[in-house]
Backbone as numpy.savetxt, mean C-alpha at the origin, in Angstrom:
# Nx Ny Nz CAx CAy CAz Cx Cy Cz
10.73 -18.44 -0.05 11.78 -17.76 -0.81 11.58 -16.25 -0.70
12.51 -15.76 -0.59 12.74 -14.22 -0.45 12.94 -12.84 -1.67
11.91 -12.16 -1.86 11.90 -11.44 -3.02 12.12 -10.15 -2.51
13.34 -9.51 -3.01 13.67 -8.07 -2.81 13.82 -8.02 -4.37
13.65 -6.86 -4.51 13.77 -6.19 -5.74 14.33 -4.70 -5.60
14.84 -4.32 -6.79 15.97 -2.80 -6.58 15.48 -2.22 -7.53
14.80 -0.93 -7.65 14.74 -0.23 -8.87 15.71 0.89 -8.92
16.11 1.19 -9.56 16.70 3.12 -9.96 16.07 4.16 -10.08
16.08 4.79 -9.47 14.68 6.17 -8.74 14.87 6.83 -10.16
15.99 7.05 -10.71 15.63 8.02 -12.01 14.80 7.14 -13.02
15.10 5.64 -13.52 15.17 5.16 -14.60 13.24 4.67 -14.37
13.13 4.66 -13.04 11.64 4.27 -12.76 10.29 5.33 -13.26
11.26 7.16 -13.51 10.62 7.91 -13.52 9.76 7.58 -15.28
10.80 6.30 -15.95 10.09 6.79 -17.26 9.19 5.27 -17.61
8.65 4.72 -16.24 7.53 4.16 -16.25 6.38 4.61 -15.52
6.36 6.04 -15.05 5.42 6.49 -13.99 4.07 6.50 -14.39
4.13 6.25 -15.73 2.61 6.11 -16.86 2.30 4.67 -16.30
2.43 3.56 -14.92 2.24 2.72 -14.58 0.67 3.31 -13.94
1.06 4.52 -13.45 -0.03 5.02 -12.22 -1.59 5.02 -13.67
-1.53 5.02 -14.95 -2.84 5.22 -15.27 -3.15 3.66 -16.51
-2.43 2.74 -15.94 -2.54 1.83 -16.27 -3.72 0.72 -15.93
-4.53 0.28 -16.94 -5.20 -1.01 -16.09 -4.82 -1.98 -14.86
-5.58 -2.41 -14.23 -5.18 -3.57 -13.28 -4.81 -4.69 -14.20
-3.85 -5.81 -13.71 -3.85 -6.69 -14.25 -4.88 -7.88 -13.40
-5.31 -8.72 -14.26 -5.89 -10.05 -13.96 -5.53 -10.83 -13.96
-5.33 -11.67 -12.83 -4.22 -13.36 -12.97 -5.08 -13.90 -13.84
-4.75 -14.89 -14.73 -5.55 -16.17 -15.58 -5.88 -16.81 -15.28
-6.25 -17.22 -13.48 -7.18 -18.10 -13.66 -7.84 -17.42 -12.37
-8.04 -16.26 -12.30 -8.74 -15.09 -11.29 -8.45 -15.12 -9.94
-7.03 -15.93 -9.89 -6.74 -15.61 -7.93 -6.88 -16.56 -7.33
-7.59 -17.76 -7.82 -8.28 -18.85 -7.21 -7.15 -19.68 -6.41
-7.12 -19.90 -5.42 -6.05 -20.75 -4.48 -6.33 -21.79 -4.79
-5.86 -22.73 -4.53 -5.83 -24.54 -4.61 -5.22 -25.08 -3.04
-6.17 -25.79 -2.43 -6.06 -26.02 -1.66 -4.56 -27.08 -1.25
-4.29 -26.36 0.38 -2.92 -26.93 0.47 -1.68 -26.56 0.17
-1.82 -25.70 -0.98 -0.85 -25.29 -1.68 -0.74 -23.76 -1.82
0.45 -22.73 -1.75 0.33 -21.02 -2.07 -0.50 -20.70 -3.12
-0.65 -19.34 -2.99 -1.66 -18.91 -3.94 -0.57 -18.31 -4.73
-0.58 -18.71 -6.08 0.14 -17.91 -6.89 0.20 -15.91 -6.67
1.57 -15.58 -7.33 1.53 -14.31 -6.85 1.30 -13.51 -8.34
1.18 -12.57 -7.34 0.93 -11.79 -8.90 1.42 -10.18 -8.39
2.57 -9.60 -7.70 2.47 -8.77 -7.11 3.51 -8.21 -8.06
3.63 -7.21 -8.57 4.32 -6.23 -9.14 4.67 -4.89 -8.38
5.77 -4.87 -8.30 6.49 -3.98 -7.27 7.18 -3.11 -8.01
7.40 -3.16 -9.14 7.99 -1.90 -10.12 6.66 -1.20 -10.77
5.74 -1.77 -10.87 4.55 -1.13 -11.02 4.11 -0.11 -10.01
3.93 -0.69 -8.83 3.84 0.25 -7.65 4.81 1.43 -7.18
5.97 1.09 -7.09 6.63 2.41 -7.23 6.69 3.39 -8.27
6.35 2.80 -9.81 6.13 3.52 -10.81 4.99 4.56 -10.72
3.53 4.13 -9.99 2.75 4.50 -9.19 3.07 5.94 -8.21
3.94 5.76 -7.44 4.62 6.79 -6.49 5.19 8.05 -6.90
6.20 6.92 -7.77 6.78 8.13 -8.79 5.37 8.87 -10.04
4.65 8.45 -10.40 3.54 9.43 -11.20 2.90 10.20 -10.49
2.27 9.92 -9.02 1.69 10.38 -8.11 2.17 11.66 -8.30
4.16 11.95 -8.09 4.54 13.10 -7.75 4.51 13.63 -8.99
4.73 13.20 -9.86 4.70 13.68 -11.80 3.35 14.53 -11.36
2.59 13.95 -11.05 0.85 14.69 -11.29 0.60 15.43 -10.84
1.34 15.38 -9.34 1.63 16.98 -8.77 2.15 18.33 -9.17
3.01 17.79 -10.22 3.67 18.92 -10.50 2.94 19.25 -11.55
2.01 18.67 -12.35 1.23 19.13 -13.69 0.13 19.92 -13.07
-0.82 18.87 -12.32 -1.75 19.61 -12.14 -2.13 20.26 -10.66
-1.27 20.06 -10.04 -1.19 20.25 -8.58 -1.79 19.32 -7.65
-1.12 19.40 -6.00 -0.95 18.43 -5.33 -2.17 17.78 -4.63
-3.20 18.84 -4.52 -4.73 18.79 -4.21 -5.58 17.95 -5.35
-5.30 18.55 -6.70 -5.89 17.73 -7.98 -5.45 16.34 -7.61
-3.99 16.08 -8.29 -3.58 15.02 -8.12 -3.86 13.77 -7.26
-3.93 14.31 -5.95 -4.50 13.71 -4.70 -6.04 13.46 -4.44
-6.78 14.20 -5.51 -8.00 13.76 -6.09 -8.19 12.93 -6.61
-7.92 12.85 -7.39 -7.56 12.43 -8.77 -7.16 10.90 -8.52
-6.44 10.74 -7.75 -5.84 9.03 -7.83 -6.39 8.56 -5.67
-7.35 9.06 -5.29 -7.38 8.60 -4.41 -8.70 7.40 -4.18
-8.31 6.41 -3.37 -9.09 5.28 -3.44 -10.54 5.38 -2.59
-11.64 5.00 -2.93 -12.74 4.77 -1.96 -12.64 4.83 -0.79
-12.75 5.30 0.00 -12.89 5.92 1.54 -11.30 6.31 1.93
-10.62 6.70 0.76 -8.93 6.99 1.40 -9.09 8.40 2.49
-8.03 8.01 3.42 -7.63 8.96 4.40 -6.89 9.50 4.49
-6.58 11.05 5.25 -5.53 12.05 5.41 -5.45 11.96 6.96
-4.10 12.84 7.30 -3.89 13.34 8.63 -4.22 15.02 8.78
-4.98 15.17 9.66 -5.08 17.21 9.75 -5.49 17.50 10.79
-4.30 16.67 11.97 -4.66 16.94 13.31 -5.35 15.87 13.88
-5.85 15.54 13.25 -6.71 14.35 13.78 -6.98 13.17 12.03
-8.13 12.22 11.45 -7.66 11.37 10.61 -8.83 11.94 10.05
-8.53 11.79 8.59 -10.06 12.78 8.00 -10.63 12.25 6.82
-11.66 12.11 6.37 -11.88 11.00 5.34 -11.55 12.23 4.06
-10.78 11.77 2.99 -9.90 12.56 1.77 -10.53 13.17 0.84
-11.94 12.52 0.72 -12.46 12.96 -0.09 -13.27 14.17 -0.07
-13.70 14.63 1.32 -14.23 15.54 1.82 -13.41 16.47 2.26
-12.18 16.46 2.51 -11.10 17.34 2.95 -10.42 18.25 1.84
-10.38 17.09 0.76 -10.04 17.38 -0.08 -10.85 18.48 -1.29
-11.98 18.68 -1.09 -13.18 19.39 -2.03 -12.75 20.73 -1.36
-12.73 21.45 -0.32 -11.96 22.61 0.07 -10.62 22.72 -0.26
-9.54 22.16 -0.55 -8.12 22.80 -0.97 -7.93 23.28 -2.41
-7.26 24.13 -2.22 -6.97 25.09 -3.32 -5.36 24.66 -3.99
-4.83 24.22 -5.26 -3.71 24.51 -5.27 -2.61 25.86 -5.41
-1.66 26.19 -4.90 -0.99 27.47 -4.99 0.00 26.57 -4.53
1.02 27.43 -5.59 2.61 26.94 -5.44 3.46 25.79 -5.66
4.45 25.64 -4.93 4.83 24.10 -5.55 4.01 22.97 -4.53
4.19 22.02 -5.50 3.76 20.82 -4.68 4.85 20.15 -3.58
4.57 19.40 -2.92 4.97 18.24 -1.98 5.96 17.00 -2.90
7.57 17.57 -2.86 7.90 16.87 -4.00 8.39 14.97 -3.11
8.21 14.34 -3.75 8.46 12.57 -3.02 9.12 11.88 -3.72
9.80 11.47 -3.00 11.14 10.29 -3.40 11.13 9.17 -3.28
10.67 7.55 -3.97 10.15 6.73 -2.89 11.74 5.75 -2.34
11.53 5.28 -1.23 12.80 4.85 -0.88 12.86 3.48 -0.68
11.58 2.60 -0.47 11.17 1.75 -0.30 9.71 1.44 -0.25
8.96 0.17 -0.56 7.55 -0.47 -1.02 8.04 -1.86 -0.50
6.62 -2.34 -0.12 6.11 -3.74 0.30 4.98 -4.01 -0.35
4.77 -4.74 -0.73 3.61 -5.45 -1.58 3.15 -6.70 -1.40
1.67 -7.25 -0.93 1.33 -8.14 -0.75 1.66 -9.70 -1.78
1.64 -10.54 -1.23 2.04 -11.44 -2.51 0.53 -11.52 -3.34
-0.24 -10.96 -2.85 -1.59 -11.06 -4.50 -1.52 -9.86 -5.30
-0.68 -8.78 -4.41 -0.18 -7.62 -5.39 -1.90 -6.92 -5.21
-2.84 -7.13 -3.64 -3.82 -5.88 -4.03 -3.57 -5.01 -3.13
-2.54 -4.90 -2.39 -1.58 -3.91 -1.30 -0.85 -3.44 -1.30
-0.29 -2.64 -0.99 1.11 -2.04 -0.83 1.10 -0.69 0.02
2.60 -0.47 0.63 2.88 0.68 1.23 4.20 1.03 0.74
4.36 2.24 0.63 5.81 2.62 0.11 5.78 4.11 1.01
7.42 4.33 1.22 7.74 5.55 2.11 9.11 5.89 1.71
9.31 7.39 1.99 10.47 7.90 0.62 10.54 9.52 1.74
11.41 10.10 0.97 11.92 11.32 1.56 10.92 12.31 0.48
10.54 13.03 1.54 9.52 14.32 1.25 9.89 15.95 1.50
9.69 16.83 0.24 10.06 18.01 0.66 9.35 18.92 0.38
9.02 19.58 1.33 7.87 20.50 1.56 7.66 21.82 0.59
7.04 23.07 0.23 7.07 24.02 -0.66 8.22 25.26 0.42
7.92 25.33 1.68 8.80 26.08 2.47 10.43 25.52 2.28
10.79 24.33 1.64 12.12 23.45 1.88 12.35 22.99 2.95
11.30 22.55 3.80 11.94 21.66 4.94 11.73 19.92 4.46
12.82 19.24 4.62 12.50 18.00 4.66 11.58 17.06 5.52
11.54 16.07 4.81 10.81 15.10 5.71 10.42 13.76 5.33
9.32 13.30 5.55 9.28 11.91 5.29 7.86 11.62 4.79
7.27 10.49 4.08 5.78 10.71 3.63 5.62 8.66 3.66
4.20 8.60 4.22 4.52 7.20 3.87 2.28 6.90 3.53
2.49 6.12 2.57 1.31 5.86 1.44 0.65 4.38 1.34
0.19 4.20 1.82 -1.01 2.90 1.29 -1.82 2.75 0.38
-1.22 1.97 -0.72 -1.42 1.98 -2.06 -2.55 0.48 -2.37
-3.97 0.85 -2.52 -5.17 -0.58 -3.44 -4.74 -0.82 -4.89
-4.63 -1.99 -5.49 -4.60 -2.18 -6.76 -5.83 -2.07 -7.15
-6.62 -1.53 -8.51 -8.18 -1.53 -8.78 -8.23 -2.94 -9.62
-9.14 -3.21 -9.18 -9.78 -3.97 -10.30 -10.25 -3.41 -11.61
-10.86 -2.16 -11.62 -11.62 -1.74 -12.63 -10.55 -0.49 -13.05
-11.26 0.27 -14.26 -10.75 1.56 -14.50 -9.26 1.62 -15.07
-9.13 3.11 -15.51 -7.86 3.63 -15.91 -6.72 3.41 -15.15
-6.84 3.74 -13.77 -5.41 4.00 -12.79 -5.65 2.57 -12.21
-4.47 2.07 -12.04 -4.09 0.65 -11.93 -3.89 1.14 -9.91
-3.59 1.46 -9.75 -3.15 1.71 -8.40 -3.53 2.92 -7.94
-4.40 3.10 -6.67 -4.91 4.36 -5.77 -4.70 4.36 -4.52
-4.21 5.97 -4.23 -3.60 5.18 -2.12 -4.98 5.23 -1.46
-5.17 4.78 -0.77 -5.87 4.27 0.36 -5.54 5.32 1.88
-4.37 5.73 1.93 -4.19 6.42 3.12 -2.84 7.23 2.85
-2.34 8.71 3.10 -1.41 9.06 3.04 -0.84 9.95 4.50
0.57 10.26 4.59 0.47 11.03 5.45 1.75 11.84 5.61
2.80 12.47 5.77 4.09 13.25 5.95 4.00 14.23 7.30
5.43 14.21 7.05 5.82 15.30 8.33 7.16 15.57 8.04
7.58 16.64 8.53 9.11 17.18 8.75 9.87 16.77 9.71
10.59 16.56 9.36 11.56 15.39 10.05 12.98 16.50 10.72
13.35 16.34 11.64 14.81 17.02 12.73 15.65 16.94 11.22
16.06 15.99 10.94 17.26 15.35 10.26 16.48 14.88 8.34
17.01 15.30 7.62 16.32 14.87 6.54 17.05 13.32 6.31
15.75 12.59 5.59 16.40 11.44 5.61 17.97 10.78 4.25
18.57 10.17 4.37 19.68 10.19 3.73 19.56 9.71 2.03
19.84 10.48 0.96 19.66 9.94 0.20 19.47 8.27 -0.87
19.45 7.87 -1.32 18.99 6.58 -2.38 19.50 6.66 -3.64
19.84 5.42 -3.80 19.79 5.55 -5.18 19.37 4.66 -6.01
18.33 3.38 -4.97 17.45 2.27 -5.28 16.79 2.66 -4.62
15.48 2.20 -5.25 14.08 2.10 -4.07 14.02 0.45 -4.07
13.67 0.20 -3.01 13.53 -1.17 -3.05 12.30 -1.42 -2.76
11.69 -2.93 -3.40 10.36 -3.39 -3.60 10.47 -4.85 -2.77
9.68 -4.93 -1.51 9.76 -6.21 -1.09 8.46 -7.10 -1.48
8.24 -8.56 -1.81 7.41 -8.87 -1.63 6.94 -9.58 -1.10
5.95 -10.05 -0.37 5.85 -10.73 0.58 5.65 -12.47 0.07
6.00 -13.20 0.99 5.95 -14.24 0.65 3.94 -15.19 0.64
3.99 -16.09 -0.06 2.22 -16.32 -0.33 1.93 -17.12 0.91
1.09 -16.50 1.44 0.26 -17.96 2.43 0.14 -19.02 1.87
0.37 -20.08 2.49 -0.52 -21.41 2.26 -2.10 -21.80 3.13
-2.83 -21.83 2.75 -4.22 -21.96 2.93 -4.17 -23.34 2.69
-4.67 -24.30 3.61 -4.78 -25.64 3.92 -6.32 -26.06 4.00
-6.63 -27.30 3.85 -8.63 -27.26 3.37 -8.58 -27.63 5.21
-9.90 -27.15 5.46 -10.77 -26.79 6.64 -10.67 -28.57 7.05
-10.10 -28.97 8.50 -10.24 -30.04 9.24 -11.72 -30.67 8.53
-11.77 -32.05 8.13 -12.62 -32.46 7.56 -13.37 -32.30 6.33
-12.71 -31.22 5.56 -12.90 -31.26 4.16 -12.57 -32.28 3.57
-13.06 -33.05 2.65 -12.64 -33.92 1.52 -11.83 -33.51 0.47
-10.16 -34.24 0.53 -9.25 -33.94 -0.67 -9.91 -33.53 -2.10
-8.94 -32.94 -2.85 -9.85 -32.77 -4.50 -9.90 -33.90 -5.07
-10.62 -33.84 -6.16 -10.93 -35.26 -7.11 -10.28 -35.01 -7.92
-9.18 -35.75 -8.36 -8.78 -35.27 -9.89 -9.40 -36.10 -10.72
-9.04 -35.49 -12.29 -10.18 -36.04 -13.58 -11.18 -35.03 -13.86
-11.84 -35.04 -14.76 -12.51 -34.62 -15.64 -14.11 -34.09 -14.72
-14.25 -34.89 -13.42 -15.38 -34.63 -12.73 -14.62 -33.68 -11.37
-13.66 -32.94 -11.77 -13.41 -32.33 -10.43 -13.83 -30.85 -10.70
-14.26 -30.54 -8.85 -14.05 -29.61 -8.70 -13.46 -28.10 -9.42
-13.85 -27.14 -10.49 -12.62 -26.25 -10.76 -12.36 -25.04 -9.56
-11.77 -23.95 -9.66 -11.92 -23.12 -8.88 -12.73 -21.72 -9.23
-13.15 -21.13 -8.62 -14.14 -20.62 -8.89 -13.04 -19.44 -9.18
-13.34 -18.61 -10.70 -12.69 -17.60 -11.53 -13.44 -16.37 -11.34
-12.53 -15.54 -11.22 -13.13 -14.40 -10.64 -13.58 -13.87 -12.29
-14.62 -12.81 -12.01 -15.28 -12.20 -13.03 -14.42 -10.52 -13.69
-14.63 -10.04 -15.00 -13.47 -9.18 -14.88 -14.23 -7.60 -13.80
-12.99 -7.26 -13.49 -13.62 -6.34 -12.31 -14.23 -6.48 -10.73
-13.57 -8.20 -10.60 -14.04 -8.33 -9.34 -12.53 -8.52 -8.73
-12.47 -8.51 -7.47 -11.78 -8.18 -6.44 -12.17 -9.82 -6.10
-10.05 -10.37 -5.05 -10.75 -11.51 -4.70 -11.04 -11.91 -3.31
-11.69 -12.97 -2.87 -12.62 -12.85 -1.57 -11.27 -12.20 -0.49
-11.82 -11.95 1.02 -11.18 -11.29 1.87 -10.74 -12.10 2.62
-9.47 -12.70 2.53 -8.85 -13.76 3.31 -8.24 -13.45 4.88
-8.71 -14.05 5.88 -7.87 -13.79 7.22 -6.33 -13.69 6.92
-5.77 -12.85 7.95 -4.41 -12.61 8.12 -3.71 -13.64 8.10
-2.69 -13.98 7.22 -1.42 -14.96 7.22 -1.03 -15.25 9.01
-0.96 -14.61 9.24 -0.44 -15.13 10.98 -0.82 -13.75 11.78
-0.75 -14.21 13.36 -1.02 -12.86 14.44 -0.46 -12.14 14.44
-1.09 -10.98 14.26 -0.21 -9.47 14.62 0.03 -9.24 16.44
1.22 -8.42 16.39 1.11 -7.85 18.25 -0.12 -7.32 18.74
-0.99 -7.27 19.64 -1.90 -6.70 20.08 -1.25 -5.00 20.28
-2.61 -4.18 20.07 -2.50 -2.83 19.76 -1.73 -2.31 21.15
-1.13 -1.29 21.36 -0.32 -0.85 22.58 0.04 0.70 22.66
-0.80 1.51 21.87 -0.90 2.68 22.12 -2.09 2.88 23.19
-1.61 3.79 23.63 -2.03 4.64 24.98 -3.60 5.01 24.93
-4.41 5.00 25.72 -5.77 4.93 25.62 -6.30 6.42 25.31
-7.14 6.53 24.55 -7.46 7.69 23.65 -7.00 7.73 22.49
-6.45 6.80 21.48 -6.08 6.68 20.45 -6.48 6.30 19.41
-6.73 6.78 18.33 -7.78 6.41 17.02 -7.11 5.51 16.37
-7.38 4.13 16.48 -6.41 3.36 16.08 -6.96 2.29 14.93
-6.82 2.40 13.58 -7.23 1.79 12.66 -6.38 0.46 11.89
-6.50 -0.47 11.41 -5.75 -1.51 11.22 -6.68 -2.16 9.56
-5.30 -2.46 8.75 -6.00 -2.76 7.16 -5.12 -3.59 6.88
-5.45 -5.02 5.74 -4.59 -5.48 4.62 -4.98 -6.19 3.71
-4.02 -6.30 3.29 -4.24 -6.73 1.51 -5.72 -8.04 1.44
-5.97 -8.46 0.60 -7.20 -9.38 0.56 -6.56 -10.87 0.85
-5.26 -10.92 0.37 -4.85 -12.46 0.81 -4.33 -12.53 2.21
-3.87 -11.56 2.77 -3.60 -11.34 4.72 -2.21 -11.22 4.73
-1.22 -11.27 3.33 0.25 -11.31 3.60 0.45 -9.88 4.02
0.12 -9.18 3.98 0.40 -7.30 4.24 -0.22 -7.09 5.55
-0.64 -6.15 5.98 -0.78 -5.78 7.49 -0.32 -4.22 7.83
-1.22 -3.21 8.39 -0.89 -2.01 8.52 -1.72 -1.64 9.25
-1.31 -0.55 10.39 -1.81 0.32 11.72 -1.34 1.58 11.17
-2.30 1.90 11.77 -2.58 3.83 11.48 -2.78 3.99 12.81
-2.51 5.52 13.33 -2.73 5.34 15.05 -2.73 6.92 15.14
-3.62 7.60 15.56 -3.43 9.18 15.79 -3.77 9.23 17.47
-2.32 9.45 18.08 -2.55 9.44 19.46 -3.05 10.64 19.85
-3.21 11.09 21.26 -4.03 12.07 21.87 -3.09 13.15 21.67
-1.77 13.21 21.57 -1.29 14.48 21.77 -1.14 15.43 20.48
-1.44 14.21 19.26 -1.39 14.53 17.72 -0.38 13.49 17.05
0.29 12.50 17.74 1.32 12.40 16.94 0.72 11.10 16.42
1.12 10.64 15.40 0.81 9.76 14.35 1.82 8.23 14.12
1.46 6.91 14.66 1.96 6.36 13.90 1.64 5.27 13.01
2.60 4.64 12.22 2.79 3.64 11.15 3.22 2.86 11.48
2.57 1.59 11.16 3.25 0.18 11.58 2.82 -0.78 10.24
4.00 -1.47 9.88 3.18 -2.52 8.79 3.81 -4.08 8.83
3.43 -4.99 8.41 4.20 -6.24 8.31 3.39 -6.99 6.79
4.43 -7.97 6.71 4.43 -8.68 5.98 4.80 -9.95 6.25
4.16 -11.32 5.10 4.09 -12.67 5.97 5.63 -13.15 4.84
6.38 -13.23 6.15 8.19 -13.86 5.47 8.21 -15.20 6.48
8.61 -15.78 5.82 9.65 -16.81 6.51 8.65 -17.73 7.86
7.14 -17.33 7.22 6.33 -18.27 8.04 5.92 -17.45 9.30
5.91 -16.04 9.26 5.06 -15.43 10.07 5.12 -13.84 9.94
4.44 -12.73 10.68 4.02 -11.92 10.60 4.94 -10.99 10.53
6.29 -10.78 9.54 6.83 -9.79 10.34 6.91 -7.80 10.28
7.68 -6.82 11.56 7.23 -6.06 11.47 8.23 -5.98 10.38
8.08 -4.72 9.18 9.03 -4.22 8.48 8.88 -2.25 8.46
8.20 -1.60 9.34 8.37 -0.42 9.66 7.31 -0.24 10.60
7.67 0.93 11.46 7.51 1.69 12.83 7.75 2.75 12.91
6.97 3.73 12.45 7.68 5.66 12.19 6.50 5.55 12.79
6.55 6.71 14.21 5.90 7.49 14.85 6.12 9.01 13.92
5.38 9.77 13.52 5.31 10.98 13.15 5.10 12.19 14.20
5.96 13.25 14.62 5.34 14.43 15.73 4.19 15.17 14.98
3.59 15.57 16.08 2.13 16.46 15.81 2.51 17.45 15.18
2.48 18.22 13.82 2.77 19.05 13.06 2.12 18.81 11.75
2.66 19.24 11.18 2.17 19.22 9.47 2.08 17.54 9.05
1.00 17.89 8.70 0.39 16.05 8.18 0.20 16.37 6.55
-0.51 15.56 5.92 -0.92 15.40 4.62 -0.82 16.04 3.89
């Protein structure tokens, strides 16, 4: 079954207090049951609510803080080449306006510990452009959601306004027991599933189905991530000449599919 969801870019702005929200915990900690989908738990108005605070925080405390401030364990920037954020980030200074973002669209894993969202971006000079974000749900802590990877550029053509962001979510794997496993027992002597603890993250499941093999040009820094249940899927790619792209999928309709492809030109990144 197919989950799109529509939010209203203004009306989303007055949940953006999503971004310093706890994680939520499924009730019975994530645990799959064999044979059968893994329940979802993916919240997609949460995550854009997320996007939208991101830029709120920019404008309070500036775009360097902010980008401190909510970025995830080993998250990455673009600056010519791919740079780990946290170290890039201890040198910038804020001055002026921030990097204001619009989100235009989000994908979200069906366990809801992924997401990417990408929206129209406008620079402090006023040139338009485009920005696109890879968003971890935490387990622990205040901020419910931290990106993982960000990146923008100025775009020929600014992109055309919105007046929904839309939230896709991906549909759940089914995970089937291992050739020669023994069915469950039902009754009182079965098996339960093993419940995650609070603050744990759940195990790292292979990809829902095959991705295309990689096909950028040799010399290319080419990194690949997704969600913990495998429905999400995302390439990062900084080719030799500078230019940057994005690729992501999600598991619909019984396999891998792509749902964006923005190459970025070598210019202004992060």
């Amino acid at each position: 079954m197919k989950r799109h969801i529509v939010f209203c870019v203004a009306g989303a702005l007055l949940a953006s207090a999503a971004l310093a929200q706890p994680a939520e915990t499924p009730p019975d900690g994530g645990a799959e049951r064999a044979g059968r989908p893994q329940r979802a738990y993916a919240n997609p108005s949460a995550l854009i609510a997320a996007d939208i605070g991101l830029a709120r925080l920019a404008r309070e405390k500036g775009r360097w803080a902010a980008m401190r401030e909510t970025a995830a364990d080993g998250a990455e920037l673009f600056d010519g080449r791919r740079v780990i954020a946290r170290d890039w980030l201890k040198a910038m200074k804020d001055a002026g306006a921030p990097v204001s973002r619009t989100p235009h669209a989000a994908w979200i894993s069906c366990d809801g510990t992924a997401a990417f969202s990408t929206g129209a971006a406008q620079f402090p000079g006023g040139e338009r452009g485009v920005y696109l974000t890879v968003w971890e749900r935490q387990a622990k802590g205040k901020i419910a959601w931290k990106w993982a990877l960000d990146d923008a550029a100025v775009l020929a053509a600014p992109l055309p306004p919105v007046d929904w962001a839309t939230g896709t979510v991906a549909d759940c794997p089914v995970r089937r027991r291992p050739e020669g496993d023994a069915p469950p027992v039902a009754g009182p002597t079965a098996r339960q599933p093993e419940r995650l603890k609070p603050g744990q993250l759940p195990p790292m499941r292979p990809l829902a189905g095959p991705l295309p093999a990689f096909d950028d040009p040799p010399g290319t820094d080419s990194k690949q991530g997704q969600s913990r249940d495998g429905s999400l899927a995302w390439r990062s790619a900084v080719m030799p000449d500078g230019r940057r792209r994005h690729t992501v999928w999600i598991w619909k309709d019984g396999a891998m599919r792509q749902v964006l492809d923005r190459t970025l030109a070598n210019g202004r990144g992060s």
